[in-house]
mmCIF file as gemmi writes it, N, C-alpha and C atoms, coordinates in Angstrom:
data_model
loop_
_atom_site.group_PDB
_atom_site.id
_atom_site.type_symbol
_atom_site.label_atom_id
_atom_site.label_alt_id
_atom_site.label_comp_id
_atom_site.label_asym_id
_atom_site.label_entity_id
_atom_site.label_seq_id
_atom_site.pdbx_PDB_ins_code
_atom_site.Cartn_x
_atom_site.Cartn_y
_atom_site.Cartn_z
_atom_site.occupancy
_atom_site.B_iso_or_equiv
_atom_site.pdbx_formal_charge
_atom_site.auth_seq_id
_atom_site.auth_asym_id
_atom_site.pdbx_PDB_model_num
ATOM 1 N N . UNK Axp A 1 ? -14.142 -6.609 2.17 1 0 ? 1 A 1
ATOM 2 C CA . UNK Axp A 1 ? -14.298 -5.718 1.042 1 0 ? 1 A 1
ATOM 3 C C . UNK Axp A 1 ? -13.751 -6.421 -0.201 1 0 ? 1 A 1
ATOM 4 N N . UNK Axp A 2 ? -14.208 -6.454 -1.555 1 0 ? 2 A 1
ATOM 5 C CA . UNK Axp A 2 ? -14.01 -7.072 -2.523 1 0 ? 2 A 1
ATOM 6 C C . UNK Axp A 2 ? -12.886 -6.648 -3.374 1 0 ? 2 A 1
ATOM 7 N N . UNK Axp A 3 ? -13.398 -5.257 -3.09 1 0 ? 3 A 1
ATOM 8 C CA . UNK Axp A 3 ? -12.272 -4.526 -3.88 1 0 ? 3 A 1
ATOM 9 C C . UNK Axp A 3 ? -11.4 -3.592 -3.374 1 0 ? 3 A 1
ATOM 10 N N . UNK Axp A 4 ? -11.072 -3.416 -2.518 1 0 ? 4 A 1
ATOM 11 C CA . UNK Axp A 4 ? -10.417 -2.738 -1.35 1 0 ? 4 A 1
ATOM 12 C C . UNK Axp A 4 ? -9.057 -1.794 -2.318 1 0 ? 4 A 1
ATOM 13 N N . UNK Axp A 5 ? -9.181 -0.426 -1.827 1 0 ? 5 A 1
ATOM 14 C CA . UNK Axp A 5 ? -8.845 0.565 -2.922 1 0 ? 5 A 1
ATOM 15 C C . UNK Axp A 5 ? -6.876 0.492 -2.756 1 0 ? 5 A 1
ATOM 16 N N . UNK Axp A 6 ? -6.366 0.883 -3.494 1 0 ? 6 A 1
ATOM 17 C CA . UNK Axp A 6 ? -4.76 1.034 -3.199 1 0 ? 6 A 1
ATOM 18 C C . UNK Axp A 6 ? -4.25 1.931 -2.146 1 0 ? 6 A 1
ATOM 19 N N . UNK Axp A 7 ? -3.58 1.315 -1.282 1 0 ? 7 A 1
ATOM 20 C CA . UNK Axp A 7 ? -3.27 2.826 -0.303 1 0 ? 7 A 1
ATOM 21 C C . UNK Axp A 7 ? -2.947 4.043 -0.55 1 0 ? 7 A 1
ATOM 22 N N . UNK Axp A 8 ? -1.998 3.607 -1.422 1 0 ? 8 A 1
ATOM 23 C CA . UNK Axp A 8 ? -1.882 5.035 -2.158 1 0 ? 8 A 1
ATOM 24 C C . UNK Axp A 8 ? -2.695 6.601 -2.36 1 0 ? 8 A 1
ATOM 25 N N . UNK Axp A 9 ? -3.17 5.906 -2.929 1 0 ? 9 A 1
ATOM 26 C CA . UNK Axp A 9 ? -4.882 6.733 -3.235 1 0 ? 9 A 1
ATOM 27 C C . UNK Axp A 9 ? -5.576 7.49 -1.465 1 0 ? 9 A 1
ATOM 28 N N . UNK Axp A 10 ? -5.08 6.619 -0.383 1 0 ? 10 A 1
ATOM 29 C CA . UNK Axp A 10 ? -5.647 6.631 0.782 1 0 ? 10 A 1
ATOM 30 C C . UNK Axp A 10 ? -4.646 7.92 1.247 1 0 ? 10 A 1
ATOM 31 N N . UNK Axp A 11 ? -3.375 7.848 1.032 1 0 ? 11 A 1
ATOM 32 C CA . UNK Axp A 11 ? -2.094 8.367 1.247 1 0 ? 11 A 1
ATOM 33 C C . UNK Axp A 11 ? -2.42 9.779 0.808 1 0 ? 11 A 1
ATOM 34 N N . UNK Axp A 12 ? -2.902 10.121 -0.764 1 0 ? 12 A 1
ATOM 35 C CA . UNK Axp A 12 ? -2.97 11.032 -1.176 1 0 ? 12 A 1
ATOM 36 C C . UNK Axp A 12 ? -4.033 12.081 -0.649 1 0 ? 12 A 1
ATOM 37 N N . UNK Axp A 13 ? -4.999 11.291 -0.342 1 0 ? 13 A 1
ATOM 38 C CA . UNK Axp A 13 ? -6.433 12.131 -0.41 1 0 ? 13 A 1
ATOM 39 C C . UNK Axp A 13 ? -6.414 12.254 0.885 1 0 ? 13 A 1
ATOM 40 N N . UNK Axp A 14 ? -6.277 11.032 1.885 1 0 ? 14 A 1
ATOM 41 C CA . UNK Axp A 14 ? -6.283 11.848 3.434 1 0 ? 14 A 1
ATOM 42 C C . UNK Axp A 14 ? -4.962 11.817 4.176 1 0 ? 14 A 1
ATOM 43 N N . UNK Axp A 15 ? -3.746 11.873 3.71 1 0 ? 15 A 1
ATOM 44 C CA . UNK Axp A 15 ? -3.197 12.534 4.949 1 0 ? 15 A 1
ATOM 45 C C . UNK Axp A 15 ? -2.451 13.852 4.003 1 0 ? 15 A 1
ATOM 46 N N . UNK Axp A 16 ? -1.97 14.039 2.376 1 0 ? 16 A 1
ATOM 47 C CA . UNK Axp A 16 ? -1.595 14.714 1.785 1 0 ? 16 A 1
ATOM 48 C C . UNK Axp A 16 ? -2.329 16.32 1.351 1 0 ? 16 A 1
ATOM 49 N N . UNK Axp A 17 ? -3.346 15.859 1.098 1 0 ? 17 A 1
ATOM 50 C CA . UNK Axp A 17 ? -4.378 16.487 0.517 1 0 ? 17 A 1
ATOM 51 C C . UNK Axp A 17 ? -5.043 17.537 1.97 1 0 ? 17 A 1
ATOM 52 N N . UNK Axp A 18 ? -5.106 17.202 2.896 1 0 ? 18 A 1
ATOM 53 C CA . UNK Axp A 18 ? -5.696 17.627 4.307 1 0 ? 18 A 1
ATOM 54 C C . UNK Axp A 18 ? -3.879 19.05 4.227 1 0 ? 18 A 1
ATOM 55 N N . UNK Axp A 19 ? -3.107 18.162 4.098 1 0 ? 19 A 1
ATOM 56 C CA . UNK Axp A 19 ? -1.925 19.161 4.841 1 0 ? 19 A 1
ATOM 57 C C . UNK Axp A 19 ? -1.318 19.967 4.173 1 0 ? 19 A 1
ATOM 58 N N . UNK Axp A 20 ? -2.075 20.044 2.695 1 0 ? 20 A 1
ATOM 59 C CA . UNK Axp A 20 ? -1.781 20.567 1.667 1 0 ? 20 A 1
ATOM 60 C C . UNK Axp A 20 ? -0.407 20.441 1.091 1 0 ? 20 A 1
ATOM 61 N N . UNK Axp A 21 ? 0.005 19.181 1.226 1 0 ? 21 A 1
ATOM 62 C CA . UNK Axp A 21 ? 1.327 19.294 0.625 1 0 ? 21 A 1
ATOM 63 C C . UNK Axp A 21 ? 2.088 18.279 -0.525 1 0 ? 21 A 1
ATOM 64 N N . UNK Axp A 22 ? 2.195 18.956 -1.556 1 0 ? 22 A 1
ATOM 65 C CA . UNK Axp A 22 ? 3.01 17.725 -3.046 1 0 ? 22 A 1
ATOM 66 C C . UNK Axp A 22 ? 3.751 17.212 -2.647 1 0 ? 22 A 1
ATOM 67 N N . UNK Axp A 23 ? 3.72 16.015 -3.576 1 0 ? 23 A 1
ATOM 68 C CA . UNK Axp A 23 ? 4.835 15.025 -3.502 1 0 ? 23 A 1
ATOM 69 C C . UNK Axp A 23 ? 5.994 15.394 -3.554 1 0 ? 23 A 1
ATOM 70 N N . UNK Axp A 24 ? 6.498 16.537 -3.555 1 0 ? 24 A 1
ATOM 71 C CA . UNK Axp A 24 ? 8.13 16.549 -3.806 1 0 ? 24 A 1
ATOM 72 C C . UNK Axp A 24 ? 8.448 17.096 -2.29 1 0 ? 24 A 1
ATOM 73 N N . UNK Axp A 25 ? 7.256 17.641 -1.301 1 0 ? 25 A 1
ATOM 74 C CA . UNK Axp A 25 ? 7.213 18.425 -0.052 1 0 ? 25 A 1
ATOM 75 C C . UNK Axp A 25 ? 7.479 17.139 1.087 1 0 ? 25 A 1
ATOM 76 N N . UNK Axp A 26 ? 6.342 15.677 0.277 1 0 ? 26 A 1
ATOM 77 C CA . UNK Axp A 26 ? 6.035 15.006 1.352 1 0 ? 26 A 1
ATOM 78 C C . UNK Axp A 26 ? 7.429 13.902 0.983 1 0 ? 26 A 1
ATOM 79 N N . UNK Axp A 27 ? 7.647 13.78 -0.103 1 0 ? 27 A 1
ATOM 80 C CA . UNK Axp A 27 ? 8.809 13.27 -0.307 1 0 ? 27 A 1
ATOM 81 C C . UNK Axp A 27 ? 10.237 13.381 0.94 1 0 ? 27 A 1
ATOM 82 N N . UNK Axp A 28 ? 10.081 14.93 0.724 1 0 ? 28 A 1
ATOM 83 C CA . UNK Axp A 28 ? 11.585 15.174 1.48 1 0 ? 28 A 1
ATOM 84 C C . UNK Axp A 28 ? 11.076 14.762 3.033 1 0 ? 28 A 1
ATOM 85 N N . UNK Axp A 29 ? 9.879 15.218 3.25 1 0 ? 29 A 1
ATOM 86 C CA . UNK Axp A 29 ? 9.775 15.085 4.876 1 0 ? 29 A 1
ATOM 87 C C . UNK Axp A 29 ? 9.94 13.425 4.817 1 0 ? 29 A 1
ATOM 88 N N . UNK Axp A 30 ? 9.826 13.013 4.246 1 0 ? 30 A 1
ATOM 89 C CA . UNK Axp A 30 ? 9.852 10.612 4.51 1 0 ? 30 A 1
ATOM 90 C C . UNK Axp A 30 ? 11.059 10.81 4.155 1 0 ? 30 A 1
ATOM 91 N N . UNK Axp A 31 ? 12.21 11.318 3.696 1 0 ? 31 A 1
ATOM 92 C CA . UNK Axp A 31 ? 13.507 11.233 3.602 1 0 ? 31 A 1
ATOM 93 C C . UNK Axp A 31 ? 13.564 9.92 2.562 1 0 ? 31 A 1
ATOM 94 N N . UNK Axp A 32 ? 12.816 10.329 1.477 1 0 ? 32 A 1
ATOM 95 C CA . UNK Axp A 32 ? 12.616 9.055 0.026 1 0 ? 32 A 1
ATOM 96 C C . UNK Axp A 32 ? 12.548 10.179 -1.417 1 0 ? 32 A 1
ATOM 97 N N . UNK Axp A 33 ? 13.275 9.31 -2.331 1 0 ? 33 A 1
ATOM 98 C CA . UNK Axp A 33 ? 13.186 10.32 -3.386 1 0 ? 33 A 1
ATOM 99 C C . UNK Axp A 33 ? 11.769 10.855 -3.661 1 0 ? 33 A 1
ATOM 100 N N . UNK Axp A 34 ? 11.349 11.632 -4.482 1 0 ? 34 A 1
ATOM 101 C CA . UNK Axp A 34 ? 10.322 12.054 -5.215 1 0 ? 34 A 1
ATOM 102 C C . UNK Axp A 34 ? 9.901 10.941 -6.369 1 0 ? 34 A 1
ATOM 103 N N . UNK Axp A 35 ? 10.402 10.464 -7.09 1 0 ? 35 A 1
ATOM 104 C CA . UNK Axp A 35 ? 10.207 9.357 -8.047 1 0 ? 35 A 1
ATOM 105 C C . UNK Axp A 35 ? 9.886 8.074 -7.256 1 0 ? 35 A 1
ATOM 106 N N . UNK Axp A 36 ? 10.283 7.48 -6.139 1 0 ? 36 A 1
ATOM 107 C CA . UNK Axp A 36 ? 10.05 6.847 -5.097 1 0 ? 36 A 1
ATOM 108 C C . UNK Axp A 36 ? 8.648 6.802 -4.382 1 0 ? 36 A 1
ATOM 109 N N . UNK Axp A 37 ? 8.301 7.988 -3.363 1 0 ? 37 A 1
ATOM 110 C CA . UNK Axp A 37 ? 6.914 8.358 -2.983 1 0 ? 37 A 1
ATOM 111 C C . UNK Axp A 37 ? 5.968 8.606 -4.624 1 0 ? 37 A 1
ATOM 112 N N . UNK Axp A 38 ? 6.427 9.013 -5.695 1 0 ? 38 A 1
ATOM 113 C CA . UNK Axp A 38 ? 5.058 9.135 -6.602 1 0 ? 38 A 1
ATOM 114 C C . UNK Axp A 38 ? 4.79 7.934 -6.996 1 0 ? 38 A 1
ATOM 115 N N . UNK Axp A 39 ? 5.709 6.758 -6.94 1 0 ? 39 A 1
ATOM 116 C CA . UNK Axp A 39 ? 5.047 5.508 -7.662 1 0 ? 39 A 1
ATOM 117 C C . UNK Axp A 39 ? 4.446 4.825 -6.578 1 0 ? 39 A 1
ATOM 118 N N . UNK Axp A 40 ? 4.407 5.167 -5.734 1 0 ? 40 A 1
ATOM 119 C CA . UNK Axp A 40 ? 3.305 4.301 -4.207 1 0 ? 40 A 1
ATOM 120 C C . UNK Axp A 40 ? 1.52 5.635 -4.651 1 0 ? 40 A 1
ATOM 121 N N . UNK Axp A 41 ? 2.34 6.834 -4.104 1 0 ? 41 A 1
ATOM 122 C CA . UNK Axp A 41 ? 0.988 8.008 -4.999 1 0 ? 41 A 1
ATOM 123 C C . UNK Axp A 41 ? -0.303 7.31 -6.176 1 0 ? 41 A 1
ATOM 124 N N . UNK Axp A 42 ? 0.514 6.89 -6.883 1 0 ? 42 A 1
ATOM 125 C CA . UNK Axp A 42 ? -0.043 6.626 -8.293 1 0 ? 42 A 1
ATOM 126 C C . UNK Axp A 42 ? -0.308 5.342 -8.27 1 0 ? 42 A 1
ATOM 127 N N . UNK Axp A 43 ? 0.067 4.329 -7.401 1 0 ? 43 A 1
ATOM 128 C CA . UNK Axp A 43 ? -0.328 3.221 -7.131 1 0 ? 43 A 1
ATOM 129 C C . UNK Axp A 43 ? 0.301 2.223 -8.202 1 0 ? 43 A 1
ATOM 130 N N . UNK Axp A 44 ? 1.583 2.658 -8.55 1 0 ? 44 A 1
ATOM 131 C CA . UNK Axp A 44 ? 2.307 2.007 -9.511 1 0 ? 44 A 1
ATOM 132 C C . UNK Axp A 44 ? 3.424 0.76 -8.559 1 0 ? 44 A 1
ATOM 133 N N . UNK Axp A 45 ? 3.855 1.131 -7.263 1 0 ? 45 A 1
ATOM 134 C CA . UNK Axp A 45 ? 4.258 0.355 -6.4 1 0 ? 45 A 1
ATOM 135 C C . UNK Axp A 45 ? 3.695 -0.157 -5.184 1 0 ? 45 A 1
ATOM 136 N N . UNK Axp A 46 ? 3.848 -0.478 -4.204 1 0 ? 46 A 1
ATOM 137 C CA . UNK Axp A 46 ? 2.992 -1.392 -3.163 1 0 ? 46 A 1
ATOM 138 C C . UNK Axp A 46 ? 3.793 -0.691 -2.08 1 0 ? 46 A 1
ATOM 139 N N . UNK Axp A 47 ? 3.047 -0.579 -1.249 1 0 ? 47 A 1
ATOM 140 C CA . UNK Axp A 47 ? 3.699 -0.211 0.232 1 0 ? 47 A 1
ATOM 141 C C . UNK Axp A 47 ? 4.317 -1.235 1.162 1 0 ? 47 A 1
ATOM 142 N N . UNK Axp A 48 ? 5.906 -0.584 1.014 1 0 ? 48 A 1
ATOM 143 C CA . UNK Axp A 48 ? 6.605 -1.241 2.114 1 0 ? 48 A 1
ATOM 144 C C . UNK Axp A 48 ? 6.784 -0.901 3.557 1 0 ? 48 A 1
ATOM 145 N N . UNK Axp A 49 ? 7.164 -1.949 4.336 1 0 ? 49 A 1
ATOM 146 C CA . UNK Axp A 49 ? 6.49 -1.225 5.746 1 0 ? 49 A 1
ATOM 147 C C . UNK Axp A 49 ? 7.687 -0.61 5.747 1 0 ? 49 A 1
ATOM 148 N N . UNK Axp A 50 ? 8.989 -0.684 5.687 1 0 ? 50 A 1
ATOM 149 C CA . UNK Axp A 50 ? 10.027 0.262 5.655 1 0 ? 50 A 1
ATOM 150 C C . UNK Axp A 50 ? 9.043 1.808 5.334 1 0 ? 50 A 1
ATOM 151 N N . UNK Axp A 51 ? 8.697 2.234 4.116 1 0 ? 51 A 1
ATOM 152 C CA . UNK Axp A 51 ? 7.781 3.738 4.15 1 0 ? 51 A 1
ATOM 153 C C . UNK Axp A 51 ? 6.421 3.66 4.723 1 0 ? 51 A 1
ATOM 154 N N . UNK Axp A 52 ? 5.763 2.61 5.238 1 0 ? 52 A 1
ATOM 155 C CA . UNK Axp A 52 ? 5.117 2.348 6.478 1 0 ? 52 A 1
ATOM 156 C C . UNK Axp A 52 ? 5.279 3.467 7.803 1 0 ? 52 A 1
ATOM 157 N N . UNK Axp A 53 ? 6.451 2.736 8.087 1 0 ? 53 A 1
ATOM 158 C CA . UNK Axp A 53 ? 6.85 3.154 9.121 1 0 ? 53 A 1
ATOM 159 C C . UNK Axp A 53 ? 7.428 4.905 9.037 1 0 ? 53 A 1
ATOM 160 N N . UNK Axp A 54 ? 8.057 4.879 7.993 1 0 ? 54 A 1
ATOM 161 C CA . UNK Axp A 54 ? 8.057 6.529 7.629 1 0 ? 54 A 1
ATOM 162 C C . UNK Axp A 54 ? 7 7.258 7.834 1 0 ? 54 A 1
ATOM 163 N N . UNK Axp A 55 ? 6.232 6.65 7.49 1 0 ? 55 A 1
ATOM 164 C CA . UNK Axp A 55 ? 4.836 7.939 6.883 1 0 ? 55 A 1
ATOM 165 C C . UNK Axp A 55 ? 4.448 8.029 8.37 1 0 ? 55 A 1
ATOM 166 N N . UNK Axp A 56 ? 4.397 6.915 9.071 1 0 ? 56 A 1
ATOM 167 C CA . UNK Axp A 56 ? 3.998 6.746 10.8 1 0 ? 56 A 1
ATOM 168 C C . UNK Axp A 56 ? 4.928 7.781 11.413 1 0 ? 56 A 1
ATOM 169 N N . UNK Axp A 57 ? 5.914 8.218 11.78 1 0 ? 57 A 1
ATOM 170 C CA . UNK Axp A 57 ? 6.871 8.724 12.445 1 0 ? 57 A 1
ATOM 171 C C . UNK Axp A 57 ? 6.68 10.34 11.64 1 0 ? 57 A 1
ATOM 172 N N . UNK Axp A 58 ? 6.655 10.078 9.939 1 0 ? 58 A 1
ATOM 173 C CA . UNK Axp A 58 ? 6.22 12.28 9.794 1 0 ? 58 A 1
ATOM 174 C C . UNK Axp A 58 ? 4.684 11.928 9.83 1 0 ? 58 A 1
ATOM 175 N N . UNK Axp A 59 ? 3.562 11.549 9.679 1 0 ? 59 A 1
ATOM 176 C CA . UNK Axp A 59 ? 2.12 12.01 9.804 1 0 ? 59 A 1
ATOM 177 C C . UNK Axp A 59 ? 1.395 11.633 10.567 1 0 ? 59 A 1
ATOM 178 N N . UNK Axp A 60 ? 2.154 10.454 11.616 1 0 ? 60 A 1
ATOM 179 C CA . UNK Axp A 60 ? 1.017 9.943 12.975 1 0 ? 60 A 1
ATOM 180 C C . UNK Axp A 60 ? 0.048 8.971 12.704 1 0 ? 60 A 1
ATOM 181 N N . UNK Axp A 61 ? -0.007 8.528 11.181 1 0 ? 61 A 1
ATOM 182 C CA . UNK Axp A 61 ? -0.815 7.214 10.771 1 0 ? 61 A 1
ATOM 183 C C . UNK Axp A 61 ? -0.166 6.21 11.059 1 0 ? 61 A 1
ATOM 184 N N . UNK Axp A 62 ? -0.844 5.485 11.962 1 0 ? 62 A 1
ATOM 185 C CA . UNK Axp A 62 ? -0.545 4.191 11.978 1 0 ? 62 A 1
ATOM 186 C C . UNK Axp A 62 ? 0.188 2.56 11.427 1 0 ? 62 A 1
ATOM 187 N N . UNK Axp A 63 ? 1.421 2.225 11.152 1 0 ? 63 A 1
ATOM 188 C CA . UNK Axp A 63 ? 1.791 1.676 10.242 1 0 ? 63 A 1
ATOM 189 C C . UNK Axp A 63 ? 0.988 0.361 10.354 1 0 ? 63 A 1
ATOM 190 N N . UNK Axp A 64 ? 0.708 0.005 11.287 1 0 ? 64 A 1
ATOM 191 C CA . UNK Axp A 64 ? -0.316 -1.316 11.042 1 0 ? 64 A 1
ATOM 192 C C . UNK Axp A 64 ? -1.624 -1.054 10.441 1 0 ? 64 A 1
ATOM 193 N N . UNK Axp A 65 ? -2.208 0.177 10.554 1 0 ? 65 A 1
ATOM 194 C CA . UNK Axp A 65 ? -2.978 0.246 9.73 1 0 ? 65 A 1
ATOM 195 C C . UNK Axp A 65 ? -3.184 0.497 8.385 1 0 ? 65 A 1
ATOM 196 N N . UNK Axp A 66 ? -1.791 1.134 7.912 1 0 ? 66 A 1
ATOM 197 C CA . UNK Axp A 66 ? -1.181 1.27 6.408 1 0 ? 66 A 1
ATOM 198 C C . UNK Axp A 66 ? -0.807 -0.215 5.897 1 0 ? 66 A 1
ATOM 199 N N . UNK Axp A 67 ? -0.383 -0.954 6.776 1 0 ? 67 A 1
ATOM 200 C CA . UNK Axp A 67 ? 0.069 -2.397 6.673 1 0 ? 67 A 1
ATOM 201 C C . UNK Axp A 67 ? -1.253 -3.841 6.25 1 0 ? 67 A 1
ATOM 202 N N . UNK Axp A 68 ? -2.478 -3.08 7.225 1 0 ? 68 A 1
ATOM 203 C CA . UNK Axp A 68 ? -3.284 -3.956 7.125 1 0 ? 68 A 1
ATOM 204 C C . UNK Axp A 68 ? -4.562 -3.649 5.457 1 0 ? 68 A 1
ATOM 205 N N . UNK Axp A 69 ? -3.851 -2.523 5.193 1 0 ? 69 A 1
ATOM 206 C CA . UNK Axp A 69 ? -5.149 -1.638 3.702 1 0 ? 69 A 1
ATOM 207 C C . UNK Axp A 69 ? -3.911 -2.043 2.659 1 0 ? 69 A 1
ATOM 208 N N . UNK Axp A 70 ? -2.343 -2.305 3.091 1 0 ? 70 A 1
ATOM 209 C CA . UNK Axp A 70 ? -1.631 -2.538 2.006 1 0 ? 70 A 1
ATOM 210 C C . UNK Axp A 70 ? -2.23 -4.289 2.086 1 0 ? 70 A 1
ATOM 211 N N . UNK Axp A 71 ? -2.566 -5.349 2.568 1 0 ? 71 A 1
ATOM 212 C CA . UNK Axp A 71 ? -2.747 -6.845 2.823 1 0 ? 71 A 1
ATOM 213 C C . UNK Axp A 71 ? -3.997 -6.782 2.343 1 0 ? 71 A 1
ATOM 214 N N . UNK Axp A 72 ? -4.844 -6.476 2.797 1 0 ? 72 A 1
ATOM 215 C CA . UNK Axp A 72 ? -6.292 -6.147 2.312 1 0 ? 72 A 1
ATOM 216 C C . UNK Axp A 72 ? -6.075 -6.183 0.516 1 0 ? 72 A 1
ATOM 217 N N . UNK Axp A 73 ? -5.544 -5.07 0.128 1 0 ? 73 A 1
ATOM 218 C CA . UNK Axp A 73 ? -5.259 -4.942 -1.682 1 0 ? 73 A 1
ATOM 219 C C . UNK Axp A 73 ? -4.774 -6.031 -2.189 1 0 ? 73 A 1
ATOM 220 N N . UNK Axp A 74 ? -3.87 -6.802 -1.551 1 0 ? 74 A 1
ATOM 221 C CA . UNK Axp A 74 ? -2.621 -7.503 -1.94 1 0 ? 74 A 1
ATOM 222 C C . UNK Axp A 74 ? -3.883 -8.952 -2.008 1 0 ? 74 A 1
ATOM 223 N N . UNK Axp A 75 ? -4.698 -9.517 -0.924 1 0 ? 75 A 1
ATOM 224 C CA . UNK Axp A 75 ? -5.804 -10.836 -1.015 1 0 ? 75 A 1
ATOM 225 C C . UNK Axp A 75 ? -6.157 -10.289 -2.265 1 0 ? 75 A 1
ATOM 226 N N . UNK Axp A 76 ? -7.157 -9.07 -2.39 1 0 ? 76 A 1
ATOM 227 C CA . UNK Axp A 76 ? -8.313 -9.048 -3.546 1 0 ? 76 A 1
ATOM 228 C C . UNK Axp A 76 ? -7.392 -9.148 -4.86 1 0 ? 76 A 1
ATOM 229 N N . UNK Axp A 77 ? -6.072 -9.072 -4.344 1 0 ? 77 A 1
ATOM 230 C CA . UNK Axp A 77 ? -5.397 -8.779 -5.953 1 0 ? 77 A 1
ATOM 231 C C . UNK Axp A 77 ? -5.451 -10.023 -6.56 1 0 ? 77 A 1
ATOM 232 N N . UNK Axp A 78 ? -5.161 -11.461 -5.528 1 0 ? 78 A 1
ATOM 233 C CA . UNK Axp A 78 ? -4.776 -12.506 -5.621 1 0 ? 78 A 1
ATOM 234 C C . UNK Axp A 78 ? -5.938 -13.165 -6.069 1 0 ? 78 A 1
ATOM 235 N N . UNK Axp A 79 ? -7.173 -12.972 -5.21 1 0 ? 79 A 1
ATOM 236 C CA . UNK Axp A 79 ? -8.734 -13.844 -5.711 1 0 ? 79 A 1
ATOM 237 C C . UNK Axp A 79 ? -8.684 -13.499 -7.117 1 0 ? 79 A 1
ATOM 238 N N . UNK Axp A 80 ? -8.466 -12.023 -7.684 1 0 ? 80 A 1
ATOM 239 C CA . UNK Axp A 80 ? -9.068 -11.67 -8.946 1 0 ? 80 A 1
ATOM 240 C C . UNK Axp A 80 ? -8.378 -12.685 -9.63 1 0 ? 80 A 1
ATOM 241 N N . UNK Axp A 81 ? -7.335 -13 -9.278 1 0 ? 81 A 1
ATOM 242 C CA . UNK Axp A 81 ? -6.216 -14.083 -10.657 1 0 ? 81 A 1
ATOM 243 C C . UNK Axp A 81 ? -6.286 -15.675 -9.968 1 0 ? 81 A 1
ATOM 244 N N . UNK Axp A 82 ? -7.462 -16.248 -9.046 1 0 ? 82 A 1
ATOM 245 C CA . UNK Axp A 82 ? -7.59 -17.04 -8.668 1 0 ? 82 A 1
ATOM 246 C C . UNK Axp A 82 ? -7.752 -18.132 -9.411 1 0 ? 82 A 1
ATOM 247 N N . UNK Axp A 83 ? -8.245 -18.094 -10.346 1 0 ? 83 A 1
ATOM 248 C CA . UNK Axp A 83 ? -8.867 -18.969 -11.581 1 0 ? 83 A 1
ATOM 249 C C . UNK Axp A 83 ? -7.611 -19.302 -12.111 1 0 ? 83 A 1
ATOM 250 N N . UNK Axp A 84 ? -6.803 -18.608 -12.843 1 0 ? 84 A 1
ATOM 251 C CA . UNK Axp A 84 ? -5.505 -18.834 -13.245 1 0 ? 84 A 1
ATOM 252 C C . UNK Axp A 84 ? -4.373 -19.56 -12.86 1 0 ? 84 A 1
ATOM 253 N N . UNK Axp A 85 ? -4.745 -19.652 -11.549 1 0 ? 85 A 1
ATOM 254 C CA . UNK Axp A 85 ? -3.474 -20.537 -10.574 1 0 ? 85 A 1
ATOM 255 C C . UNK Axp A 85 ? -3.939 -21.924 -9.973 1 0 ? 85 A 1
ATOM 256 N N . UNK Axp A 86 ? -3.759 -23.337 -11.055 1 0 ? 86 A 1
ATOM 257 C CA . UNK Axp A 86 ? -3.996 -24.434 -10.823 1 0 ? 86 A 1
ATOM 258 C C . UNK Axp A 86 ? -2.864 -25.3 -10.399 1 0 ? 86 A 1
ATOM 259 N N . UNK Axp A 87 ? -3.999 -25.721 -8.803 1 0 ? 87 A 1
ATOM 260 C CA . UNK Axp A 87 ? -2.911 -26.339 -7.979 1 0 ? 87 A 1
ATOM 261 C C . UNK Axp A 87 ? -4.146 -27.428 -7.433 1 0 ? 87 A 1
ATOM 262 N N . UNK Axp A 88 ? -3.972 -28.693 -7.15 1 0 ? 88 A 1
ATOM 263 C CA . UNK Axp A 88 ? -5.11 -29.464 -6.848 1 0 ? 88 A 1
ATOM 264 C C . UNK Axp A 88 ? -4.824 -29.619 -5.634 1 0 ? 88 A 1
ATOM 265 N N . UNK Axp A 89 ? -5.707 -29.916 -4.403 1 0 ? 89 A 1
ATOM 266 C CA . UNK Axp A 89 ? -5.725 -29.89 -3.01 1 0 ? 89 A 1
ATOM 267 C C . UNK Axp A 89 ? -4.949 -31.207 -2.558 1 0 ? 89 A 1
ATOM 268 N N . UNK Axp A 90 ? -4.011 -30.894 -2.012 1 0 ? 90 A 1
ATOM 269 C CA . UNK Axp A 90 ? -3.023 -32.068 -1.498 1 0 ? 90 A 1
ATOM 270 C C . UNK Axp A 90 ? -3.468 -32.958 -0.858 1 0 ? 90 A 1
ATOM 271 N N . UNK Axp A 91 ? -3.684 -34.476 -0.516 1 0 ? 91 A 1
ATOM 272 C CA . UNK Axp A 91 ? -3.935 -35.823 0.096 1 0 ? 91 A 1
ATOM 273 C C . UNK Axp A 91 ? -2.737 -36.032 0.168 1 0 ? 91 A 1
ATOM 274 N N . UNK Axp A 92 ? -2.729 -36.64 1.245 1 0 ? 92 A 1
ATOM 275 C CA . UNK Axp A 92 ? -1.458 -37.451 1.639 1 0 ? 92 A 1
ATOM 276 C C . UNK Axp A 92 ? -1.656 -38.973 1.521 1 0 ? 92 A 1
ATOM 277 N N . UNK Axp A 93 ? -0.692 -40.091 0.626 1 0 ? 93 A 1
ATOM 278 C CA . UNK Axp A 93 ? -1.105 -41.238 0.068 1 0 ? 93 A 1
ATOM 279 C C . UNK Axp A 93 ? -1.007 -41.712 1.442 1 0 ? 93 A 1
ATOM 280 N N . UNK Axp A 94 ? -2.115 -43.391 1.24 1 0 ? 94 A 1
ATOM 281 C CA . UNK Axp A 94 ? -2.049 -43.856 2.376 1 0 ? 94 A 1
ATOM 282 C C . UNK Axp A 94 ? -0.816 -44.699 2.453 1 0 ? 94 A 1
């Protein structure tokens, strides 16, 4: 996938949104502030498997699979700024 969406966004719409419950609800159940869970929400921070593993243990999602859509974002983030990062392909002298 090229553009592979922020988990966040994944976080919100299917496991939040299904259980009907705000960030300050789903907050307390991950035992993480509210200012904390909204900047992963809003896709202002990146998912650590530390709240990985939270969200696995209160909602039954999978942390490798939260792990593998947080890696997924993290490549496409990197191709997009690919151009920018000049490094020439290493030879080893003879």
């Amino acid at each position: 996938m090229k553009n592979p969406p922020h988990v966040g966004g994944f976080i919100r719409y299917d496991i939040l949104e299904p259980l009907e419950l705000n960030v300050t609800e789903a907050a307390k159940a991950l035992g993480v502030t509210r200012p904390a869970f909204s900047g992963l929400l809003n896709e202002h921070v990146d998912l650590s498997p530390e709240m990985a593993l939270r969200l696995e243990k209160a909602f039954g999602v999978s942390m490798d699979v939260l792990m593998r859509m947080q890696n997924s974002y993290d490549i496409a983030k990197a191709r997009k700024s690919e151009k920018a990062i000049k490094v020439q392909r290493f030879t080893k002298a003879a």
